[in-house]
N, C-alpha and C positions, 0 to 999 in steps of 0.2 A: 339594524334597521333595513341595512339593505338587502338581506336575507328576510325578511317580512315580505318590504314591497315585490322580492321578486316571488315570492310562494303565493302573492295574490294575482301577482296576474297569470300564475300560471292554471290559478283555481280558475278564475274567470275566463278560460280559453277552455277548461273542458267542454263547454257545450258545444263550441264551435269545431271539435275534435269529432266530438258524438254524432254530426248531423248526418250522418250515413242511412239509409233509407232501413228500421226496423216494422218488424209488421204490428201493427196494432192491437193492441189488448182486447180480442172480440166486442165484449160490453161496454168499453172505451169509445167506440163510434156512435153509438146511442149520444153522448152527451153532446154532440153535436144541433141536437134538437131545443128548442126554447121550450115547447109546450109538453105537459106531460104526455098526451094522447099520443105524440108521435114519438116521445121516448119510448112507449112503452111497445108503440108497432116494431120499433127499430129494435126493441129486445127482445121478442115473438121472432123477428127475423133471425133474427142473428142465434137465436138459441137452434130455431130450427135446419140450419144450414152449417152444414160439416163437409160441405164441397166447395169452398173459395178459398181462395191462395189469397192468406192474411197480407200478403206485400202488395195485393193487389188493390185490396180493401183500403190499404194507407192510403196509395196515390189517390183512388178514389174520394175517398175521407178530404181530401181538400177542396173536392169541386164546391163553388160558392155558392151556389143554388141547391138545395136538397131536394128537389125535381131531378135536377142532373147526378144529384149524386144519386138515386135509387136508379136514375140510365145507367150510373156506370156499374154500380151495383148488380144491377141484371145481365150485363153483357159478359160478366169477369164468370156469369157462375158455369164451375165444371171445368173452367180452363186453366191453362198453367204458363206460367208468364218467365221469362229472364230476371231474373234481380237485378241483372247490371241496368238493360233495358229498362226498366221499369224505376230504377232510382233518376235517370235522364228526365223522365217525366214527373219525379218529386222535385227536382234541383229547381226546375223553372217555374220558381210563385207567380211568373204573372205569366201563365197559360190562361187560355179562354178556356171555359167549362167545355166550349165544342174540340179547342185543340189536347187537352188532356183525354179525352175519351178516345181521340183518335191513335194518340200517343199510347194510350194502354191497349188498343187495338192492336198497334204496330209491334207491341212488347211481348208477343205469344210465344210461347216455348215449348218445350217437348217435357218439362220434368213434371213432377207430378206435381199437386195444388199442395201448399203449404195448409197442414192440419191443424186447428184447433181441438183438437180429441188428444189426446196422448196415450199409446198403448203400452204396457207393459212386458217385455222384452222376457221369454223364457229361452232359458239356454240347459239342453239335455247334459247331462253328463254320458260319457260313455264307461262301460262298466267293464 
């Protein structure tokens, strides 16, 4: 029994293990929207854009206004942000829409933008 209760609560602590900032499943941000019309813009976007740093799009993905999230949306594209930096700005649920956008502002970085494309890797032999 007491090997039970402890295997449950160690189930129930995986999530709280997990909460490490991952980036977002591209078409995963779309359900953020209630009406179709604006899931389907948020899918047009999101199909057409292959330059945002997907960690970028998570912190985003929480602003509570979807006005602010297409600000924050606009401002991340083309750039490339710190991961560590940028989970600071996941950690704090109760940021304002204005101090998250600032936050991701502050979180710029030199590596390149996390892809949603995945390329296929050739490796020559030499003969």
């Amino acid at each position: 029994m007491k090997n039970i209760l402890h295997s449950i609560v160690l189930i129930a602590l995986i999530p709280l293990i997990a909460l490490a900032l991952e980036p977002t499943n591209p078409p995963g941000i779309c359900d953020r929207f209630v009406s179709e019309k604006d899931a389907e813009l948020c899918r047009e976007k999101v199909q057409k854009n292959e330059n945002v740093d997907w960690y970028a799009v998570t912190v985003c993905n929480l602003q509570k206004d979807d006005n602010q999230f297409w600000k924050c949306w606009d401002s991340i594209q083309g750039q490339s942000y710190s991961p560590a930096a940028l989970e600071k700005c996941g950690e704090d649920k109760d940021l304002s829409d204005t101090q998250r956008i600032s936050c991701v502002e502050s979180a710029r970085g030199d590596r390149k933008p996390a892809s949603n494309q995945f390329q296929s890797l050739t490796i020559k032999k030499n003969k």
